[in-house]
N, C-alpha and C positions, 0 to 999 in steps of 0.2 A: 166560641158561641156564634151561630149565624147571625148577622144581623140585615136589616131590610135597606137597601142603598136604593139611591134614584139617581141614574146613570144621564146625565143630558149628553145629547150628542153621542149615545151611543151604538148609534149604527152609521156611524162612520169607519173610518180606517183602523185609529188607536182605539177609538171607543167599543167598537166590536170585540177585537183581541182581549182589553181590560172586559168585557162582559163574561166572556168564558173564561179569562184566570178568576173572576172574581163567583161564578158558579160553582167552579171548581172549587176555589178556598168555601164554599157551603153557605155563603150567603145571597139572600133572596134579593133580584136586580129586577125595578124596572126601566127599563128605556125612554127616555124622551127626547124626539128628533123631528126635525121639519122637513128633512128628507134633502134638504137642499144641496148639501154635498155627501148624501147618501141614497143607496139603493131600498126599493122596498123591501124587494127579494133577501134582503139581509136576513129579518128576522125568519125566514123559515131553513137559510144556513147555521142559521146559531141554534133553531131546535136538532136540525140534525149533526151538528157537532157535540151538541152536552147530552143531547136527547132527554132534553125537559122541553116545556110550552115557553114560547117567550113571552113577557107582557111587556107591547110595545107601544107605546102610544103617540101619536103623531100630534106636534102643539111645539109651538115656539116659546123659548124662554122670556120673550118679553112682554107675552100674556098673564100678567097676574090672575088671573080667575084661573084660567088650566092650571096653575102652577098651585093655588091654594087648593082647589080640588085634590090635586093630586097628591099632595100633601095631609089632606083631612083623609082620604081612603085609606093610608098606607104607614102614615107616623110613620118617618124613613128615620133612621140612625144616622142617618150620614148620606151626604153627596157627592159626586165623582162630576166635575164639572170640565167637560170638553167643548162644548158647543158653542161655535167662535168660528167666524171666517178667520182664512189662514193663508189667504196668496198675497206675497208681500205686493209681488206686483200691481195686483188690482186693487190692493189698498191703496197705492200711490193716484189710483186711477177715481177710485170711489170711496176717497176716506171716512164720508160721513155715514156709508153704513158701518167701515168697519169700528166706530166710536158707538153707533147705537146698538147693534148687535154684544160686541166684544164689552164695551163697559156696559150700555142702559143696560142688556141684558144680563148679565152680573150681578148690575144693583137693584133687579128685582129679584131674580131670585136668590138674593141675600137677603130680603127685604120679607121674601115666604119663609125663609129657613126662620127668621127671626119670629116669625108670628107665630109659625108652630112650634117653637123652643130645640131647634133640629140646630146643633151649632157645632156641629165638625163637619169638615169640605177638604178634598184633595183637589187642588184647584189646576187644570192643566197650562205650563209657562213654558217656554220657551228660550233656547242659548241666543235667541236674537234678543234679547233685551240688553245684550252684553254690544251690543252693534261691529265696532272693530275694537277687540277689546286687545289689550297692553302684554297679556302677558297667554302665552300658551304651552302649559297645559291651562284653562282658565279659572280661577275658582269662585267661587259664590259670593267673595269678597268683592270682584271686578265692580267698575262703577256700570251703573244702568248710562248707556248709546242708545239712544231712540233716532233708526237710520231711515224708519219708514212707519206710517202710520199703524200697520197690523203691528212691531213693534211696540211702540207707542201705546197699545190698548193692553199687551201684556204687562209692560210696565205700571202703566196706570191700573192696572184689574190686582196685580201684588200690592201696590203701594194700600188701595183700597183695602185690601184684606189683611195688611199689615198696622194699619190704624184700624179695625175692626178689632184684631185681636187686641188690640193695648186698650180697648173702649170698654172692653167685658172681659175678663180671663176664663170666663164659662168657653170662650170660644177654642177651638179644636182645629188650625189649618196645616193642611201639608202642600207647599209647594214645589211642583215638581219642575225643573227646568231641563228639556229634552235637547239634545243634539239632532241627531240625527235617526230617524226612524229609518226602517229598512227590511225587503222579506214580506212574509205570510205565511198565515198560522199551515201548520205541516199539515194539515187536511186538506190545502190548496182548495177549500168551501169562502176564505175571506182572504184580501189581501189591498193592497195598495188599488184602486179605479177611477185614474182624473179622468175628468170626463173632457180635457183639451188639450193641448201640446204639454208635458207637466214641467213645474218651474225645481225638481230635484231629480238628481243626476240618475238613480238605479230604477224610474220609474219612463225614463226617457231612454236609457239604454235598454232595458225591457223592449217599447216598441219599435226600435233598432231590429233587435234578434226578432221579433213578431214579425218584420217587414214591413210595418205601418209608418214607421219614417226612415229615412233615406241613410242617415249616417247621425253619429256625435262628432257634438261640438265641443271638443275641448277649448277651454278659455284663457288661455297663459300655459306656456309651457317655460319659460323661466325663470320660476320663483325658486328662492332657497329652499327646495326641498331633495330629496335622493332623487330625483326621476324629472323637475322643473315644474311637475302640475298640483294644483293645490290638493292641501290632505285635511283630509275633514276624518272626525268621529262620526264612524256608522254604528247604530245599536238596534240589534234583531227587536219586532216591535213582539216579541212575545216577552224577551225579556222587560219589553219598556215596560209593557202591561204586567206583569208581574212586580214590578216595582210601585204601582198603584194599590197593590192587594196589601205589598209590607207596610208602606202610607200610609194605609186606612188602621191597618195593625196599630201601626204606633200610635196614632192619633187615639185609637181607645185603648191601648194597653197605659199609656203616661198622659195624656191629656194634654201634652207638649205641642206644639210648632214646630213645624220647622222649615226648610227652603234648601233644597239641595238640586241639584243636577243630578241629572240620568244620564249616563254616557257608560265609553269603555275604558277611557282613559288613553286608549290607543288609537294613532290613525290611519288612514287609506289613502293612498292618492288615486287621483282620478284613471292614472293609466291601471293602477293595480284595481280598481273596481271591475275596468275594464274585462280584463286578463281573466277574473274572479267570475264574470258573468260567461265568458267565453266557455269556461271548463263547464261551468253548469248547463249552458243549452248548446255546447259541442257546435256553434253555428259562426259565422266569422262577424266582425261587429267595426265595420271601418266607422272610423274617426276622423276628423282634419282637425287642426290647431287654428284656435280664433283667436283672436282681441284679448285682449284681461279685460274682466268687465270692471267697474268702478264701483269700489267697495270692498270686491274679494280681497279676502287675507291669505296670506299665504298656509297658514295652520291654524285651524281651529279643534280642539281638541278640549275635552272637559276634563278637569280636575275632577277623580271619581270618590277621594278617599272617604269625604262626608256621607256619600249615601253609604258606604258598605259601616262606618263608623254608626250611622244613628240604623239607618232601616235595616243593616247587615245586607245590603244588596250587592250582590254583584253579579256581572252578565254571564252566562255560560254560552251563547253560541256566536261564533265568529264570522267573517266575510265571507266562504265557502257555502255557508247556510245560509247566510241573506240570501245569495243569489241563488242558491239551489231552493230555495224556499218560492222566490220571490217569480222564477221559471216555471217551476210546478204549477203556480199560481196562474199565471196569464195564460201558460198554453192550456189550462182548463176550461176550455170556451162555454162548457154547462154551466158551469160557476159566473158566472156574469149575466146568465138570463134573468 
């Protein structure tokens, strides 16, 4: 049965993707975004990807009045809450927006869901809450490392909504903790667009092959791995977003909780991302070996079996499709107007 969701932060990266899986599963999305690390031009790619009208509304989540409006027009079933600064780096730099935005923002719009009786949210979290965590493959059991401020707000934003649900059992959360995003949707209409040097690896090797920066930096080449450079889980962000549709699923098919990781279970090292992006845009993509930076782990990789166990989720597209995705996408130069 369709039901009416209100998408924050959904003309960003993940948030776009999760708009169109969640069109497609037949329910009715509005968007709410301040545009700040998103395009306008979003919303008139996502009419012509589903080819429906978007209803997208431009408002910050720590406006309570937009948020009760929005909520009095529309009585939403359910939230899909993205809307969160997310560069660890400039959190170390300007922590205190990321505590107003990433929590106050949270705790108002838990504070409207509450007023209008709207009490299930799939709340978007993150594998940095795990900081350097102990054990890899990692699982949902690891203890929370808060290694940096944006960290820190995910952690605090679950802890919050983990005493929310034990305050009221009317309440409905799905936690989803992502690896590693990757790719763009096979229309190459949305995809990954920092708007400055970006702080993950497939979006910086992108402007490598683009010719917009000079080379990669790989960062350790002697860690215990098959090849010496770190291996990280990449998960194609269609499937990520498809795994918010099953979340929202569960939350109204059981009325359950729960907290799982999005990953593939499997990982990539930096030179095979490499390698991976090369066959996709057939371009040559030099690299030099730097420093290890401080912090990296040498495997980070998610423990996947809980989501495919509660949401029945698992991923269907692989490294070859990130980057053949994720190719299509930047050399679309319309698509970025």
């Amino acid at each position: 049965m369709p039901k009416r969701i209100l998408l924050t932060g959904g003309a960003g990266y993940i948030g776009s993707h999760t708009y169109v899986a969640l069109v497609e599963a037949g329910h009715e999305v509005v968007i709410l975004d301040n545009f700040v690390n998103a395009h306008r031009s979003v919303g008139g790619r996502l009419e012509r990807i589903t080819g429906k009208p978007v209803t997208l509304v431009e408002g910050d989540i720590r406006n309570a009045v937009t948020l009760a409006t929005l909520f009095a027009e529309h009585a939403f079933d359910a939230v899909v809450h993205f809307a969160a600064l997310k560069a660890v780096g400039e959190s170390m730099a300007r922590p205190l927006d990321y505590f107003d935005v990433n929590v106050g923002g949270l705790t108002t719009l838990l504070r409207a869901m509450e007023a209008a009786g709207c009490r299930r949210i799939v709340f978007s979290s993150s594998a940095t809450v795990y900081g350097v965590p102990d054990e890899a493959p990692t699982p949902e059991t690891a203890e929370f490392r808060a290694m940096n401020p944006y960290g820190q707000t995910k952690i605090l934003g679950e802890q919050m909504l983990d005493w929310l649900g034990q305050s009221n059992p009317d309440w409905a959360i799905g936690i989803l903790r992502y690896f590693n995003p990757a790719g763009a949707h096979g229309s190459a209409l949305i995809g990954e667009d920092p708007r400055d040097i970006p702080n993950n690896l497939m979006p910086f090797v992108a402007k490598v092959a683009l010719g917009e920066l000079e080379r990669i930096s790989v960062f350790g080449d002697d860690y215990d791995t098959p090849d010496g450079t770190g291996v990280r889980d990449y998960i194609h962000v269609e499937d990520l977003a498809r795994g918010h549709v099953l979340s929202l699923d569960r939350l109204f098919e059981s009325g359950d909780s729960h907290c799982v990781n999005l990953g593939t279970g499997r990982g990539y090292s930096v030179l095979e991302v490499i390698a991976a992006y090369k066959r996709a845009c057939n371009r040559d993509l030099p690299h030099t070996i730097a420093e290890r930076r401080a912090g990296d782990v040498p495997v980070y990789v998610a423990s996947a079996e809980k989501a495919e166990e509660i949401l029945g989720f698992r991923t269907e597209k692989g490294l070859d499709e990130m980057c053949a995705s994720s190719w299509k996408w930047v050399s679309n130069t319309g698509a970025h107007e």
